[in-house]
C-alpha positions as YAML, in Angstrom:
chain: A
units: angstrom
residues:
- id: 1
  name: UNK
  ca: [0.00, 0.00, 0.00]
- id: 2
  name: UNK
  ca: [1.42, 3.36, -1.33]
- id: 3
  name: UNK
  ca: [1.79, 6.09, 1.58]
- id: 4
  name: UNK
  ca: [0.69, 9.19, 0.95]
- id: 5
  name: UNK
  ca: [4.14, 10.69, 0.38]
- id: 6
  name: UNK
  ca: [4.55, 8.19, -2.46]
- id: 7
  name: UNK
  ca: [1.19, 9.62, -4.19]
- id: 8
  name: UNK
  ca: [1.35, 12.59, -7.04]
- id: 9
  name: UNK
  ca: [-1.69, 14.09, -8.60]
- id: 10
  name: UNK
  ca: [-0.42, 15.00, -11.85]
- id: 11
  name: UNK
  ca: [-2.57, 17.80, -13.55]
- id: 12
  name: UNK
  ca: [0.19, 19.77, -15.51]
- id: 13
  name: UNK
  ca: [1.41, 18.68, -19.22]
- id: 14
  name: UNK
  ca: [5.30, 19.55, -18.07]
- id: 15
  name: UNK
  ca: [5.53, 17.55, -15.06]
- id: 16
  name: UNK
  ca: [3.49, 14.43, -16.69]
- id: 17
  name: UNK
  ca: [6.06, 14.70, -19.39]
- id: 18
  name: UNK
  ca: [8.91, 14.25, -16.86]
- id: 19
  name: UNK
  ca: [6.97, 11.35, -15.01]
- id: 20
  name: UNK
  ca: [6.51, 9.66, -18.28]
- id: 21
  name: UNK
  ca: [10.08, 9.80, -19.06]
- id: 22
  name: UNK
  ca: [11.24, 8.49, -15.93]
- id: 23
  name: UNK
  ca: [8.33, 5.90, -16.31]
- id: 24
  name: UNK
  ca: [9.67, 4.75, -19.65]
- id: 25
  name: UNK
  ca: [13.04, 3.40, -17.87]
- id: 26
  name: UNK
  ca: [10.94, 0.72, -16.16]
- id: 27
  name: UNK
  ca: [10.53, -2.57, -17.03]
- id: 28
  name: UNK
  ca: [6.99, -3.08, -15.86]
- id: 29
  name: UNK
  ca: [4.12, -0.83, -14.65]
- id: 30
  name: UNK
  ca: [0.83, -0.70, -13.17]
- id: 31
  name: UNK
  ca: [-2.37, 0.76, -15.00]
- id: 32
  name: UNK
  ca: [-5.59, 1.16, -14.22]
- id: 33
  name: UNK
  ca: [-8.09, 3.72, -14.87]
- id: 34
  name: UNK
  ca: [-11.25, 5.25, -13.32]
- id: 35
  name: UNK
  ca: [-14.06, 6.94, -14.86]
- id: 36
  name: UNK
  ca: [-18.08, 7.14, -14.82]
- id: 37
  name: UNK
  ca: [-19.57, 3.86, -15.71]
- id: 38
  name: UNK
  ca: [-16.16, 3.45, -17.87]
- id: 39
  name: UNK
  ca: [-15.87, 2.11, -20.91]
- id: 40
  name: UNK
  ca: [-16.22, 2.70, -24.54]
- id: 41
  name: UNK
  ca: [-18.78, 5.80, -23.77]
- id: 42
  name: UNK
  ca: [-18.09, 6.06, -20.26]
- id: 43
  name: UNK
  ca: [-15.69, 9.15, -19.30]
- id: 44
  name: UNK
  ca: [-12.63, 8.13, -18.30]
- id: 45
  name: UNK
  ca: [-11.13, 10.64, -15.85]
- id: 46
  name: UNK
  ca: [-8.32, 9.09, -14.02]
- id: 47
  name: UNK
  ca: [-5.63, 7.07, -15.28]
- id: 48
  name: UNK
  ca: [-3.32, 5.15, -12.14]
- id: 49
  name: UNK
  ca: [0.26, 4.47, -12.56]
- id: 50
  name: UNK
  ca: [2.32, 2.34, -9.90]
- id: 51
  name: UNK
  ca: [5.94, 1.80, -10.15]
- id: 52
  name: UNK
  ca: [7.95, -1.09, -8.11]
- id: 53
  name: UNK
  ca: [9.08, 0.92, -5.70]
- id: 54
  name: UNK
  ca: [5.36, 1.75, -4.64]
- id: 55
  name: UNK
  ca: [5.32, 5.22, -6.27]
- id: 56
  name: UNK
  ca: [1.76, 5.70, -7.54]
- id: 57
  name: UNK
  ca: [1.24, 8.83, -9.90]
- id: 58
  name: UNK
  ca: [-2.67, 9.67, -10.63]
- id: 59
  name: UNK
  ca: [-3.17, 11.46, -13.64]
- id: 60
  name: UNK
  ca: [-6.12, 13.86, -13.53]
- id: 61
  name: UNK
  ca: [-7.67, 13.28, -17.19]
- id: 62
  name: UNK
  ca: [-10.68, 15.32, -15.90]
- id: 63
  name: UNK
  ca: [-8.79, 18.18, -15.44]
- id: 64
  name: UNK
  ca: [-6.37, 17.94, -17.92]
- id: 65
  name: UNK
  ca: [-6.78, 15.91, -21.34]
- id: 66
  name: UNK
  ca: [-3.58, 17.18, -22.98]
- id: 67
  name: UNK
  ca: [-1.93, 15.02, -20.58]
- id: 68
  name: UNK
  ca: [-2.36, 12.26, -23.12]
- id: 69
  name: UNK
  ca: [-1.05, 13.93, -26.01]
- id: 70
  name: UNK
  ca: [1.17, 16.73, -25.34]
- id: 71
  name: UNK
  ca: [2.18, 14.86, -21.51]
- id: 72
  name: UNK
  ca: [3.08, 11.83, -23.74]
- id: 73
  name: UNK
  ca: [0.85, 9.68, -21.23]
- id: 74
  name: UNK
  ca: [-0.39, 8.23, -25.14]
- id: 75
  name: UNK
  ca: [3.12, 7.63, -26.25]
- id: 76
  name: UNK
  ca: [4.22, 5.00, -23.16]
- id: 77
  name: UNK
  ca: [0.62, 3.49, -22.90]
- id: 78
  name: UNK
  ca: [1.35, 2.52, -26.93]
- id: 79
  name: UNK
  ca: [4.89, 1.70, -26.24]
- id: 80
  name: UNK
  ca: [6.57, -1.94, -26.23]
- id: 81
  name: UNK
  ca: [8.35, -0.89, -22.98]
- id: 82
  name: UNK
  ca: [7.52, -0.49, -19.75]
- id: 83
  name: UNK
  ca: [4.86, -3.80, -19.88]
- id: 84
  name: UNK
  ca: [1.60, -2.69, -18.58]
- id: 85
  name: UNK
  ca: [0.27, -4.89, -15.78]
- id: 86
  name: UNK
  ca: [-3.50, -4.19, -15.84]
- id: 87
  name: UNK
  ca: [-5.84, -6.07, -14.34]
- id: 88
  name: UNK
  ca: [-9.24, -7.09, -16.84]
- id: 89
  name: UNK
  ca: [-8.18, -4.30, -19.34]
- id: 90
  name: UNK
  ca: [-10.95, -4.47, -21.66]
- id: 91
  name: UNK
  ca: [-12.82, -1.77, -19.84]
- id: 92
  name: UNK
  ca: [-9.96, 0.52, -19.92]
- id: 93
  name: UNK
  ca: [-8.98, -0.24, -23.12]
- id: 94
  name: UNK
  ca: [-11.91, 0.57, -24.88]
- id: 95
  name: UNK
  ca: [-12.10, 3.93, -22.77]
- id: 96
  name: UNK
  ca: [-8.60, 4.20, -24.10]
- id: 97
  name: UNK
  ca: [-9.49, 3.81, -27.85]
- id: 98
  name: UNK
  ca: [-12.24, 5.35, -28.63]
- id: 99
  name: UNK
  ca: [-12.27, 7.81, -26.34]
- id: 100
  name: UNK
  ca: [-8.59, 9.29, -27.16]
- id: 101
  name: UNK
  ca: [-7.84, 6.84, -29.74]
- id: 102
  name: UNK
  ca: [-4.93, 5.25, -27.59]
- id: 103
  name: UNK
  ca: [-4.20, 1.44, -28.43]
- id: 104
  name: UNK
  ca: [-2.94, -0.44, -25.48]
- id: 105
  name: UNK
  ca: [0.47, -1.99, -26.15]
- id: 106
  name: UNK
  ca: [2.47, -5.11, -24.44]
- id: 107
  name: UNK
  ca: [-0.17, -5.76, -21.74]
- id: 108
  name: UNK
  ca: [-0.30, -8.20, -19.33]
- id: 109
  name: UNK
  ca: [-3.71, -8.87, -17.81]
- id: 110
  name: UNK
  ca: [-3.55, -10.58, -14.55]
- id: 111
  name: UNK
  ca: [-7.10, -12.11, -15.15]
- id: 112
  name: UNK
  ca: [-6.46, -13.44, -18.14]
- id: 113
  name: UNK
  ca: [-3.20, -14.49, -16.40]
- id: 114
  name: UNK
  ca: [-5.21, -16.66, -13.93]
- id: 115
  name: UNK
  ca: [-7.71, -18.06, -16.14]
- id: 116
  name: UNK
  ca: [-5.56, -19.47, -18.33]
- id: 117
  name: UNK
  ca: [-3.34, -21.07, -15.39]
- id: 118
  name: UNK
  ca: [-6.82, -22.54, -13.49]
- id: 119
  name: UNK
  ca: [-7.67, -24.12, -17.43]
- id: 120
  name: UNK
  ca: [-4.51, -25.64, -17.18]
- id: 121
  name: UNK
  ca: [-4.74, -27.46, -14.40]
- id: 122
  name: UNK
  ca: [-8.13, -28.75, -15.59]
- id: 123
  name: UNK
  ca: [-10.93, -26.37, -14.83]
- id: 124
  name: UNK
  ca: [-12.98, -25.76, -17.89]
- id: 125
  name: UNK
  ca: [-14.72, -22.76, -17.02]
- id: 126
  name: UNK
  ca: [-12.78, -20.43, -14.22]
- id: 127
  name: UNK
  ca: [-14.81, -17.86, -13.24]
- id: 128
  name: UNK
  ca: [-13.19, -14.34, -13.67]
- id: 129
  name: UNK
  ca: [-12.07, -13.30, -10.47]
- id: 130
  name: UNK
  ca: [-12.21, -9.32, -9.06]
- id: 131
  name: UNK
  ca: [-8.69, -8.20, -7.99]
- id: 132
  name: UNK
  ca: [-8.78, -8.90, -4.16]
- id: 133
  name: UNK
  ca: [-9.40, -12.81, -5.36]
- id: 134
  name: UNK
  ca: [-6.32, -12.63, -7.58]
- id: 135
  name: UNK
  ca: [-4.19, -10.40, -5.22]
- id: 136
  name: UNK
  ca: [-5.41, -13.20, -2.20]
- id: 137
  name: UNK
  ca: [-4.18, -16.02, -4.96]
- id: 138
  name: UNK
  ca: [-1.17, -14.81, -6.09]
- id: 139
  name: UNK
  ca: [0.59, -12.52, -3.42]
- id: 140
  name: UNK
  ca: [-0.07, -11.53, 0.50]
- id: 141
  name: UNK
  ca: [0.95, -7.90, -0.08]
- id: 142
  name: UNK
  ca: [-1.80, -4.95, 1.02]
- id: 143
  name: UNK
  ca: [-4.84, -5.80, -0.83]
- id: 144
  name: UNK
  ca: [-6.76, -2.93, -2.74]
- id: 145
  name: UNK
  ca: [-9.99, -1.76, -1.61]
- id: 146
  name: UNK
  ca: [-12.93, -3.13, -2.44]
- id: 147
  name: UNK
  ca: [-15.87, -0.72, -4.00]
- id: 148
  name: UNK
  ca: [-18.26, -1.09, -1.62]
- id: 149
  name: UNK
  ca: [-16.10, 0.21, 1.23]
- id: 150
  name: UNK
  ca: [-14.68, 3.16, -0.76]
- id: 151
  name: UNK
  ca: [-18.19, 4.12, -1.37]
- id: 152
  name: UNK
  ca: [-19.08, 3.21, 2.33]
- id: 153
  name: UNK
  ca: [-16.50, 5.58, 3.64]
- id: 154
  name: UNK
  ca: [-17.10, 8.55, 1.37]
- id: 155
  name: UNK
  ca: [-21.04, 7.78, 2.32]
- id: 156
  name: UNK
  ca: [-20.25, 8.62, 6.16]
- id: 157
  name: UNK
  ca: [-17.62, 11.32, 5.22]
- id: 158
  name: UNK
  ca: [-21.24, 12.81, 3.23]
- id: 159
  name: UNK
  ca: [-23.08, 12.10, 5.77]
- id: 160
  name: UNK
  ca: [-26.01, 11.87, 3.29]
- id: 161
  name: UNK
  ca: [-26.40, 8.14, 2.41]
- id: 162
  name: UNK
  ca: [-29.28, 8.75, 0.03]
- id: 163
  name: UNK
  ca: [-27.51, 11.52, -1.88]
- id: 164
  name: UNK
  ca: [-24.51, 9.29, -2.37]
- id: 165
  name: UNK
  ca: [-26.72, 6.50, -3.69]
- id: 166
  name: UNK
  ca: [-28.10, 9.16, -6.89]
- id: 167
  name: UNK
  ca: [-24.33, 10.52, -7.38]
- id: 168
  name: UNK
  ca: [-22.42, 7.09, -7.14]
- id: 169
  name: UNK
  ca: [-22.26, 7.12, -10.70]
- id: 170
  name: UNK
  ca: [-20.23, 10.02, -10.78]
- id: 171
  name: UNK
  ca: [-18.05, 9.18, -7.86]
- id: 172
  name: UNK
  ca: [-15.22, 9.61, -10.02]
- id: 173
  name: UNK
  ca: [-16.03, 12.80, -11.83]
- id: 174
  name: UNK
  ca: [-15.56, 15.00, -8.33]
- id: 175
  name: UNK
  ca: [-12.94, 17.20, -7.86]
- id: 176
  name: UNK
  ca: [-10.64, 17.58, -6.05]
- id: 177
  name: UNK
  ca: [-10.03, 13.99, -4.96]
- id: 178
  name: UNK
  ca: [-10.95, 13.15, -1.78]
- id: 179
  name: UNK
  ca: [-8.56, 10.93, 0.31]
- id: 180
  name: UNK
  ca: [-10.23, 7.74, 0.52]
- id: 181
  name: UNK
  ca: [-10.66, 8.20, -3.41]
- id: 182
  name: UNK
  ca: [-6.77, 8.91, -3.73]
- id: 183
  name: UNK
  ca: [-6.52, 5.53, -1.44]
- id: 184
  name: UNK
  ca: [-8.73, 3.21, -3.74]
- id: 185
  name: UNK
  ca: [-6.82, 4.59, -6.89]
- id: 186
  name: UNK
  ca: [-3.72, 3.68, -5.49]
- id: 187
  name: UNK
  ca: [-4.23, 0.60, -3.96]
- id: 188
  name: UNK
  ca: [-5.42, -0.78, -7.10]
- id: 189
  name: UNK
  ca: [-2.25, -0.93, -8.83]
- id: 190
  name: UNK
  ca: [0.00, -1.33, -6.12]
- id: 191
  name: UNK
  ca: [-1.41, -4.58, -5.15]
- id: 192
  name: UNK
  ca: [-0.27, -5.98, -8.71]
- id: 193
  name: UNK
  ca: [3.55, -5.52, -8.84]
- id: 194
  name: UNK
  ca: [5.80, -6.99, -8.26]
- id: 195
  name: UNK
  ca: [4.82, -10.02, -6.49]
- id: 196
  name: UNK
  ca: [1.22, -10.81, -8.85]
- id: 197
  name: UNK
  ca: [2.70, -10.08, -11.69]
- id: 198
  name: UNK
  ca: [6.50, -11.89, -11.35]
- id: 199
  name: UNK
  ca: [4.60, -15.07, -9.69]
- id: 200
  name: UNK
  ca: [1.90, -15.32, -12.39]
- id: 201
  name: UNK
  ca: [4.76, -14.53, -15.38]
- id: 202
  name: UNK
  ca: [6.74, -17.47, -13.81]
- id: 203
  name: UNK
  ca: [3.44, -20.17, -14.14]
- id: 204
  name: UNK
  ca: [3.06, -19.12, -17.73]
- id: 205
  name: UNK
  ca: [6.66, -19.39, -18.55]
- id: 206
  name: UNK
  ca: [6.99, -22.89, -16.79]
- id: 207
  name: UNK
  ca: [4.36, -24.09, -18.16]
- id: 208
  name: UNK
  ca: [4.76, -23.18, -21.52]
- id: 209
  name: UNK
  ca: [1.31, -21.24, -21.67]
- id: 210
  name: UNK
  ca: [2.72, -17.74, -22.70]
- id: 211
  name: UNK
  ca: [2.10, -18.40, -26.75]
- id: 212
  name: UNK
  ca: [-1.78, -18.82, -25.95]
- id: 213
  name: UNK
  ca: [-1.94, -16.17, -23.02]
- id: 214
  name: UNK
  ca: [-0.61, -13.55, -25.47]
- id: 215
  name: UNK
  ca: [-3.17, -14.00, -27.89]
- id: 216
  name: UNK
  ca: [-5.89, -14.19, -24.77]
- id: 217
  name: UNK
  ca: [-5.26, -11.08, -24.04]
- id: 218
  name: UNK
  ca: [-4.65, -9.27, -27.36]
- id: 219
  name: UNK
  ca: [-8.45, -10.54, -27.60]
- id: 220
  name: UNK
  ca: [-8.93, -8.56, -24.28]
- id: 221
  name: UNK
  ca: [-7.65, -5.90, -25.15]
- id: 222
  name: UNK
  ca: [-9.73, -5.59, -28.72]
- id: 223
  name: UNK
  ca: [-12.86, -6.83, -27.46]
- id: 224
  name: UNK
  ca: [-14.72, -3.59, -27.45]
- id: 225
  name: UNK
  ca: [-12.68, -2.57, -30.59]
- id: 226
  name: UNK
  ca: [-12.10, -5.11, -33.09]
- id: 227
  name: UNK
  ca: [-15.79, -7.79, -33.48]
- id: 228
  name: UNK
  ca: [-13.39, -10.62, -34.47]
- id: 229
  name: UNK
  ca: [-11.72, -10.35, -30.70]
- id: 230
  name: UNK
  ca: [-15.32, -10.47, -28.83]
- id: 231
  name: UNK
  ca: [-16.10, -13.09, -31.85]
- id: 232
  name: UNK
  ca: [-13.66, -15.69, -30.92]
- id: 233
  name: UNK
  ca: [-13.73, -15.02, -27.30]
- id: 234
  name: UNK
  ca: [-17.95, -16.13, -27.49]
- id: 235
  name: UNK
  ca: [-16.87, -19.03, -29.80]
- id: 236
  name: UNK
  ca: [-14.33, -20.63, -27.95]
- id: 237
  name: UNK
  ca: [-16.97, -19.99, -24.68]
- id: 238
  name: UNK
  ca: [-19.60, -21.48, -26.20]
- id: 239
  name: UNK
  ca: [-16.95, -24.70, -27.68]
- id: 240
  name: UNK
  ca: [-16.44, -25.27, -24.22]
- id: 241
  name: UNK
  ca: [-19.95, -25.26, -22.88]
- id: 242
  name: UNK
  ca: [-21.09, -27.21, -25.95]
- id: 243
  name: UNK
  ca: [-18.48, -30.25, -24.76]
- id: 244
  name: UNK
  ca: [-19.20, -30.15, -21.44]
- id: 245
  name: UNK
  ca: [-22.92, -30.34, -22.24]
- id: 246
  name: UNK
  ca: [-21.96, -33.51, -24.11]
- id: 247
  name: UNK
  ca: [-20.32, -35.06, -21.16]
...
């Protein structure tokens, strides 16, 4: 878990462009992003950045889009280096695309990561697990915050339970950030790295699964772009369900 002396807001194009440069000497990163019912039409208006040494930078989209292009935020997101450890990045990458036309580049998705590993040991259908399972499965560092008590805590901080219930949706469109907000942002990606994402590389590599986990999750990361992605995702779904059935 990131202190708060390890936490930047980044709002200004000149000091994201010196982040991002500094970021671009690493060889693997946390993303995630937040936004208002986020995805292909849903705003995104946060994007989180961890490092290894528990740094966490939040870039405030909502308050600053040129981050992306003039900040360089799009350059490293489309870059082959640092890797992007995102957990379930379809979401985010089709907030990502269509939204600022930014095409994720060398992800690794740690769901992906864990439903291909349960498969191979002979489960058909894993379920996709939220990150607390995978952080629980994988590593016994800090684990993020789950939704519910974010929105629990800034409920009481309101003092207006009803209120919060109509504005929940726009949770993440509120400025400034309020510190349980900054503490959900940044827990989220500093639960994945390093110990997630090392432990879950190493069961892919010794396994010999990292051929069919790359093309997993290019599919993840096109699904709400490219119709063949979602296509073969349903297909090989419904191949599954179809033998099972059988059995």
């Amino acid at each position: 878990m990131a202190s708060n002396d390890n936490v930047e807001i980044v709002t200004e194009t000149d000091r994201c462009l010196r982040i991002v440069d500094l970021l671009s000497k690493c060889d693997f990163i946390a993303l995630d992003a937040e936004g208002i019912n986020l995805g292909k039409d849903g705003p995104l208006t946060l994007l989180q950045v961890g490092t290894v040494d528990d740094k966490v930078y939040l870039f405030d989209i909502a308050s600053n889009e040129d981050l992306f292009e003039n900040g360089k935020l799009k350059d490293i997101l489309q870059s082959d280096k640092p890797t992007k450890v995102i957990h379930s990045c379809a979401g985010d990458s089709a907030a990502l695309y269509h939204q600022f036309g930014i095409k994720l580049k060398n992800v690794f998705d740690t769901q992906v990561a864990n439903l291909i590993i349960e498969e191979n040991k002979g489960r058909r259908l894993p379920p996709a697990l939220k990150l607390s399972d995978v952080c629980q499965l994988y590593s016994d560092k800090a684990k993020p915050l789950d939704q519910k008590d974010i929105l629990k805590t800034v409920s009481i901080s309101l003092r207006n339970a009803v209120k919060l219930k109509k504005e929940d949706g726009e949770l993440w469109a509120r400025r400034p950030l309020t510190a349980e907000m900054i503490e959900y942002a940044s827990n989220d990606v500093t639960a994945l790295i390093p110990t997630v994402y090392l432990n879950q590389k190493r069961i892919l590599e010794e396994n010999k699964l990292l051929t069919e986990y790359k093309e997993r999750v290019q599919d993840e990361i096109n699904y709400h772009i490219d119709e063949a992605a979602s296509q073969r995702r349903r297909t090989r779904i419904d191949g599954i369900v179809e033998s099972v059935l059988k059995k």
